[in-house]
NUPA-217359 format. One line per 4 residues: for each residue z, x, y of N, C-alpha, C. Coordinates in steps of 0.2 Angstrom, whole numbers. Example, Ala and Ser with C-alpha at 12.3 -4.5 7.8 and 13.67 -1.06 7.14 Angstrom:
<rs>
39 66 -28 39 62 -22 39 66 -16  35 64 -11 36 68 -5 39 64 0 $
</rs>
This chain:
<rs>
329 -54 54 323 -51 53 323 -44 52  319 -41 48 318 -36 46 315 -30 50  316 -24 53 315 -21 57 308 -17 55  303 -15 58 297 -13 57 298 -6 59 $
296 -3 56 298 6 52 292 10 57  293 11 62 287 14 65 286 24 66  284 27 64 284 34 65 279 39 68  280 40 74 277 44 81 276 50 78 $
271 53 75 271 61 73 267 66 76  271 72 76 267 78 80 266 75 88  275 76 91 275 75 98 279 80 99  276 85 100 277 91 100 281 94 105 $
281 91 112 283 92 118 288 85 118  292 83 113 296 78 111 296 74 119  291 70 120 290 65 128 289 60 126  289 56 120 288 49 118 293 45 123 $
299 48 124 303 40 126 301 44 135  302 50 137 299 50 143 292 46 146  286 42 141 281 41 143 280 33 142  285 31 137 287 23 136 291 21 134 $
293 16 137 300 11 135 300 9 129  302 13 124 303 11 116 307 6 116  313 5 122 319 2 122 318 -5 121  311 -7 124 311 -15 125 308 -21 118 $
307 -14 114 308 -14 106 312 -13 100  319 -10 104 323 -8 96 326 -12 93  328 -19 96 328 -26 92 323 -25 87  316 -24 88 311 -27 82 309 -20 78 $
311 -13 81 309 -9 77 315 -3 74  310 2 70 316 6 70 312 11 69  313 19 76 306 21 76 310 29 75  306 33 72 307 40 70 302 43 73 $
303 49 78 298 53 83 299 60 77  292 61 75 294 69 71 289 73 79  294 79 80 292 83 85 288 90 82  289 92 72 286 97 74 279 94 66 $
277 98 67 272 98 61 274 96 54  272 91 52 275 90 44 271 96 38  265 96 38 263 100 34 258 98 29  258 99 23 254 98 17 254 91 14 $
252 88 12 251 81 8 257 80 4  261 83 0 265 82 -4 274 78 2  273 85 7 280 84 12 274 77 17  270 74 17 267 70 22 269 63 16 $
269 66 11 270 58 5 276 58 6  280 60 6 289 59 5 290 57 12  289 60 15 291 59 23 289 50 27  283 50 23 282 44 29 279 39 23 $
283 37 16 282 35 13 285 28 15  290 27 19 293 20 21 289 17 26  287 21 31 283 19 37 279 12 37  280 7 43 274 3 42 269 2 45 $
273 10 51 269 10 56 269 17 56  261 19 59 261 28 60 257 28 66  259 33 70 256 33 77 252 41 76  248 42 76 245 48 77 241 49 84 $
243 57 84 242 62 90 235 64 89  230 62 92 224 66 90 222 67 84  220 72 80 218 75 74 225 81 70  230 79 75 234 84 73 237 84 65 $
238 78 63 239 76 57 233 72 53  232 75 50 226 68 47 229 65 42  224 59 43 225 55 37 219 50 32  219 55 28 214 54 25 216 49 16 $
211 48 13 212 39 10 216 43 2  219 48 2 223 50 -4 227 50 1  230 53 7 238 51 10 238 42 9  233 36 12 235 35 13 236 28 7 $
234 29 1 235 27 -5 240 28 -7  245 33 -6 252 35 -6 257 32 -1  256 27 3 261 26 10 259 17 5  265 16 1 264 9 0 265 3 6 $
269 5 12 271 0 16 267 0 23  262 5 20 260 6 26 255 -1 30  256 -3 37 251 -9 38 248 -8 45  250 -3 48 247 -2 54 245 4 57 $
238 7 59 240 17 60 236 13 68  239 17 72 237 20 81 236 25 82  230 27 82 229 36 85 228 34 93  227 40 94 229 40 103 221 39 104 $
217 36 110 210 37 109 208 32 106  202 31 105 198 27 101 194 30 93  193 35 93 192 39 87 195 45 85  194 45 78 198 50 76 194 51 70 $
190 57 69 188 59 62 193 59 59  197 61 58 202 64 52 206 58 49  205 52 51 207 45 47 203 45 42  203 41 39 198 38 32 200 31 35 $
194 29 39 194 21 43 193 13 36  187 16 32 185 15 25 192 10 20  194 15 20 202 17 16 205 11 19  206 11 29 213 6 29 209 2 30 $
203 -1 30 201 -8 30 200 -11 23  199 -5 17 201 -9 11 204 -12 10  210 -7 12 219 -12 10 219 -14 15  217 -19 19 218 -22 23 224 -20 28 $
223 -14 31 229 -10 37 225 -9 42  229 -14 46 226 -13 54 226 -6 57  221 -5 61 219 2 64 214 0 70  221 4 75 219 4 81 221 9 87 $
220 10 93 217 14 96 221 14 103  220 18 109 223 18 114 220 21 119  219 19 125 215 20 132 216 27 131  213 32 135 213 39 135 208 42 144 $
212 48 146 208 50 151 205 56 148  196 58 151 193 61 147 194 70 152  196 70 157 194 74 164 199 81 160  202 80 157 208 85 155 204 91 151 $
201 89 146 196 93 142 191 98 145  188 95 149 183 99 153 186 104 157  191 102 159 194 105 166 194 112 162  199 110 156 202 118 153 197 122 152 $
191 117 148 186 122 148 184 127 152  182 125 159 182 128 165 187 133 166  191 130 165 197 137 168 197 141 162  196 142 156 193 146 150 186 150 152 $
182 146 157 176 150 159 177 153 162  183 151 169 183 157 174 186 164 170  193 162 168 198 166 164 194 171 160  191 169 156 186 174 152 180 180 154 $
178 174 159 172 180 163 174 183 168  179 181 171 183 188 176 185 190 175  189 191 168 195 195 164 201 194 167  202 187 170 210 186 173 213 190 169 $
212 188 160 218 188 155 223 198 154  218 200 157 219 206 156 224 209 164  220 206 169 223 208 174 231 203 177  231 197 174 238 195 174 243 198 169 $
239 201 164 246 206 160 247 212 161  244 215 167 243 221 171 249 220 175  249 216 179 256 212 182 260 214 179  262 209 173 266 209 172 270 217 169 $
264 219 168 268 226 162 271 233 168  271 231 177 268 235 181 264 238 183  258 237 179 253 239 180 246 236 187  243 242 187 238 238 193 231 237 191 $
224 237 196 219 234 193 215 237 187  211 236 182 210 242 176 201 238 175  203 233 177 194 226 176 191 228 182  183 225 179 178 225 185 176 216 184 $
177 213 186 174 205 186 170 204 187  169 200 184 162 197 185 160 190 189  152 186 195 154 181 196 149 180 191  150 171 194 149 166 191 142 162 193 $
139 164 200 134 162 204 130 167 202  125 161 199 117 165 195 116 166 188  121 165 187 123 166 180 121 161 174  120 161 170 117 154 164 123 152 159 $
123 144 161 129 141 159 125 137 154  126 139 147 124 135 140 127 129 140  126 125 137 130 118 134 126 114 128  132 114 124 131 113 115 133 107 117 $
130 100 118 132 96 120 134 92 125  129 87 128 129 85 134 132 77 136  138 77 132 141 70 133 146 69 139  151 68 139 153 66 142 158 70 146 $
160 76 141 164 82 143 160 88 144  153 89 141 148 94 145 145 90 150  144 85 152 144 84 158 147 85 164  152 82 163 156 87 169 158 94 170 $
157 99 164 156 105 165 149 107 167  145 104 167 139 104 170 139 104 179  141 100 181 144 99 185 146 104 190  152 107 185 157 112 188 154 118 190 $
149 117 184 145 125 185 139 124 191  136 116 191 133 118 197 135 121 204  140 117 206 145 118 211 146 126 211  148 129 207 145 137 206 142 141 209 $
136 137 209 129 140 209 127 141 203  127 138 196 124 143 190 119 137 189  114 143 185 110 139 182 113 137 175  112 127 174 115 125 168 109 122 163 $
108 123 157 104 123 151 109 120 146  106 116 141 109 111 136 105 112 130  107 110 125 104 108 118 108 105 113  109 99 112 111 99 104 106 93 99 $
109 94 93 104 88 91 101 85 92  106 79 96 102 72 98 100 73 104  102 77 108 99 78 115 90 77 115  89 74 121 81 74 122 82 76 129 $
74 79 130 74 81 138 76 76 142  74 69 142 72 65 146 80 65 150  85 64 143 92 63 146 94 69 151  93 76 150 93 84 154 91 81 162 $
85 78 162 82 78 167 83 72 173  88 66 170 92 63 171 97 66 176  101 71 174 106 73 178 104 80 179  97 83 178 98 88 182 101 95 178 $
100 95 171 101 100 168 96 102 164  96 109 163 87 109 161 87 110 152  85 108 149 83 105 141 80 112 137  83 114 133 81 122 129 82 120 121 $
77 123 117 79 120 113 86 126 107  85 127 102 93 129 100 93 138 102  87 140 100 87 146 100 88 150 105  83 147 110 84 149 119 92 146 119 $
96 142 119 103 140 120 107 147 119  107 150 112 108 155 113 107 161 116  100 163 116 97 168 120 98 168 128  98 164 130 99 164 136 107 163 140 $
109 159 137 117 158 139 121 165 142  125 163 150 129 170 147 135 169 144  134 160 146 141 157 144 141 153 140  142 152 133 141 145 129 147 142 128 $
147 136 130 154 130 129 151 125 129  155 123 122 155 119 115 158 114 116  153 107 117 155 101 118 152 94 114  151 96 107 148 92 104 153 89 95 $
154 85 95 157 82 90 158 86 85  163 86 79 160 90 72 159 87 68  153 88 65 149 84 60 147 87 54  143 85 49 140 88 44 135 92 46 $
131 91 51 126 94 56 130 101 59  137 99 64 137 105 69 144 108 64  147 107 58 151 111 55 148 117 54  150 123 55 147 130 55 141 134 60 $
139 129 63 132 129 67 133 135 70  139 136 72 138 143 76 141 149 71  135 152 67 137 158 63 135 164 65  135 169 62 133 175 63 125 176 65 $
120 171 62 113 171 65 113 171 73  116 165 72 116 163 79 121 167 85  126 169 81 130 172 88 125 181 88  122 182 85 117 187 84 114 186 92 $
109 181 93 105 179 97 107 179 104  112 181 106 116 180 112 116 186 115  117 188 121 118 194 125 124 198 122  122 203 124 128 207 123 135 206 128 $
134 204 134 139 203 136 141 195 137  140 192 135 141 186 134 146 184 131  149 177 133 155 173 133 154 166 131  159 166 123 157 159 122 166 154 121 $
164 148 124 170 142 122 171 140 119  176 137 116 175 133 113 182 128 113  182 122 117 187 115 117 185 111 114  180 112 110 178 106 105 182 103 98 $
180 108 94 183 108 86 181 116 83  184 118 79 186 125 78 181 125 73  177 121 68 174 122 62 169 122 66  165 121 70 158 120 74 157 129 73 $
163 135 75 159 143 73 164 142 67  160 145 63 162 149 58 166 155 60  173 156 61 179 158 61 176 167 58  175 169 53 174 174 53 169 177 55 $
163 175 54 157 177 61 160 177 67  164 173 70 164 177 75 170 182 77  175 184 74 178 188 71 176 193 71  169 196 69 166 201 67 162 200 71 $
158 197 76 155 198 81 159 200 86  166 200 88 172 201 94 171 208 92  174 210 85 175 216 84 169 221 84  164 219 81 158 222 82 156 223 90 $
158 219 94 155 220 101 148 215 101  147 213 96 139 207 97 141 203 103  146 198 105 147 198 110 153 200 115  154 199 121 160 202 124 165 200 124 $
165 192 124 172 189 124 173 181 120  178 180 118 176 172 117 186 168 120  184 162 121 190 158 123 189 153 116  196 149 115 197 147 108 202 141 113 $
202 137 112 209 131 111 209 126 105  204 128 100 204 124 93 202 128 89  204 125 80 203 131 76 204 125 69  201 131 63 201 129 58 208 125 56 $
215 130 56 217 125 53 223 127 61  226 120 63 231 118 66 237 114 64  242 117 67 244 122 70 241 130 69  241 134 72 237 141 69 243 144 68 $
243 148 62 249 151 58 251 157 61  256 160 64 262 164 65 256 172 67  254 172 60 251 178 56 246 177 56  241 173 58 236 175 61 231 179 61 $
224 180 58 220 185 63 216 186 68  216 179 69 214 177 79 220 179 82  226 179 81 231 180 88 231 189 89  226 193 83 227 200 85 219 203 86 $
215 198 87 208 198 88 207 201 95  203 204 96 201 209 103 198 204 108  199 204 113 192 204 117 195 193 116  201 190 115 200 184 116 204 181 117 $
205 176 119 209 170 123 210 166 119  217 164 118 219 159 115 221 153 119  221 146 116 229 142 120 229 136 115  234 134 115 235 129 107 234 123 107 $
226 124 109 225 113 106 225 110 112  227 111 119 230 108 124 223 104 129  217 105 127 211 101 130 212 96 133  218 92 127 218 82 129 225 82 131 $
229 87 131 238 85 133 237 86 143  237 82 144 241 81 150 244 76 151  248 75 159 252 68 160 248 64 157  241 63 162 238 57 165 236 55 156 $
234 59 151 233 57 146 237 56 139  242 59 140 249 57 137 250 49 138  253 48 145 256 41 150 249 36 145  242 36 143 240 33 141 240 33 134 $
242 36 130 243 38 123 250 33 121  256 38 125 262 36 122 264 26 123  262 25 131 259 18 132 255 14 127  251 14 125 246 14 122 248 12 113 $
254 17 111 257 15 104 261 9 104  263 11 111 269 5 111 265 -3 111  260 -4 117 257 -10 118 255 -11 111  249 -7 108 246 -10 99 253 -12 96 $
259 -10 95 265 -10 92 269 -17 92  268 -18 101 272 -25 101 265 -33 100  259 -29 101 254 -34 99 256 -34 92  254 -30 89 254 -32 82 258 -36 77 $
265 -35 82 271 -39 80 270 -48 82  267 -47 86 265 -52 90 258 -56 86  258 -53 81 251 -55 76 245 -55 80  244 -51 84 237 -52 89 235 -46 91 $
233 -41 87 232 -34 88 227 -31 93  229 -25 95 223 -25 102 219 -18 100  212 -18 105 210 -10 102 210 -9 96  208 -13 91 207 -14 84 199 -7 85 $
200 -2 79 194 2 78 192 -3 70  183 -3 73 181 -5 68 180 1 63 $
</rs>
């Protein structure tokens, strides 16, 4: 029997065979783990042109219906999760290619957030490099009780940072599209509509999907509208601000700080002019990488893998 071609892409922290037993497969398969970013559509066409299988990390690689009109062997994709923008779902149900999904823990995203909220409104980042450089205190901190905690988005991951903030003591405020008061008042968050979200926030972090709606939502108008001292996150998706507004809002001082773990284009390139940007925190995409959520991802390829061999596919995304 013919060995089924399966390739793990963008495992960055090369821990595929740490988080599942590929071995109880190498009889039926023949698997290629790429650890670093492939890049452009041209090196994605030659590369995973034999594939029958693609495992995809999140949104890290896309695959959109010109890759995957190019991948003639292809019959199976697994993204980690249940969804993923950056497929064209359309496309594999055309050709008739199975597309399916894997359990996922959501707690890891929020958290960072948080620690992005502390880190940026006390100025940790400045005073853990004072350490290191031997330097001593040169920041005046700021707390967090009393303080107005915005939220773009009151799903499942602004909820819990809701939460966190109550725990705080801060007053928390919500708005995004679909939001209605009635939900706010459900859990005790109080219902603003866009404008106030910005005006009032001292902190705004961004938890709502990217869509045709919230693509660029946060530009120059709206980062205008904000306190001068105020701090914005963002663990969401990196097209939700428009990238040069707020650029020239760091720079300009319109706001005081901002934290970043997503961005236009990932990986973020070398030369960059966010890694030399004033007044901000970076970390690379790391929202949804933990154990607890890995162990269900890399799990999770393997199980859809031996189903599908098994002709009785699991976690099918419609």
């Amino acid at each position: 029997m013919k060995k089924i071609k399966v390739a793990i892409l963008d495992d960055y922290q090369n821990v595929t065979h740490h988080f599942a037993n590929w071995e109880k497969l190498s009889e039926k398969i023949e698997l290629q783990i790429f650890n670093e970013y492939i890049g452009d559509a041209p090196n994605l066409t030659e590369k995973l042109s034999d594939y029958d299988v693609l495992c995809l990390m999140r949104e890290r690689t896309p695959l959109p219906g010109t890759l995957i009109n190019k991948l003639p062997n292809l019959k199976l994709v697994i993204t980690s999760g249940m969804w993923n923008a950056s497929v064209d779902a359309e496309i594999l149900k055309e050709k008739n290619i199975v597309y399916c999904g894997t359990e996922t823990k959501i707690h890891s995203t929020a958290e960072l957030a948080w620690a992005l909220i502390m880190n940026a409104w006390r100025g940790l980042q400045t005073e853990i490099q004072n350490m290191k450089d031997g330097n001593w205190q040169t920041t005046i901190g700021r707390g967090l009780k009393g303080n107005t905690l915005g939220i773009l988005g009151l799903g499942k991951q602004g909820l819990q940072v809701a939460n966190y903030a109550k725990a705080f003591g801060m007053r928390v405020i919500a708005w995004s599209h679909n939001l209605k008061k009635e939900d706010c008042n459900k859990v005790g968050v109080e219902y603003v509509n866009s404008n106030d979200l910005f005006k009032m926030s001292d902190i705004l972090t961004i938890h709502t999907r990217l869509s045709d709606r919230t693509r660029g939502y946060i530009d120059k108008n709206n980062l205008k509208l904000m306190k001068k001292n105020s701090v914005i996150v963002n663990t969401s998706r990196g097209p939700i601000i428009k990238e040069k507004d707020l650029i020239d809002a760091l720079n300009s001082e319109v706001i005081s700080f901002a934290a970043l773990d997503v961005y236009d284009q990932e990986p973020l390139p070398k030369n960059h002019i966010l890694r030399n940007t004033k007044n901000l925190i970076l970390t690379p995409h790391i929202g949804y990488v933990s154990e607890e959520a890995y162990e269900k991802f890399f799990n999770g390829y393997l199980k859809a893998v031996e189903a599908f061999i098994n002709k009785n596919p699991i976690n099918q995304i419609s």
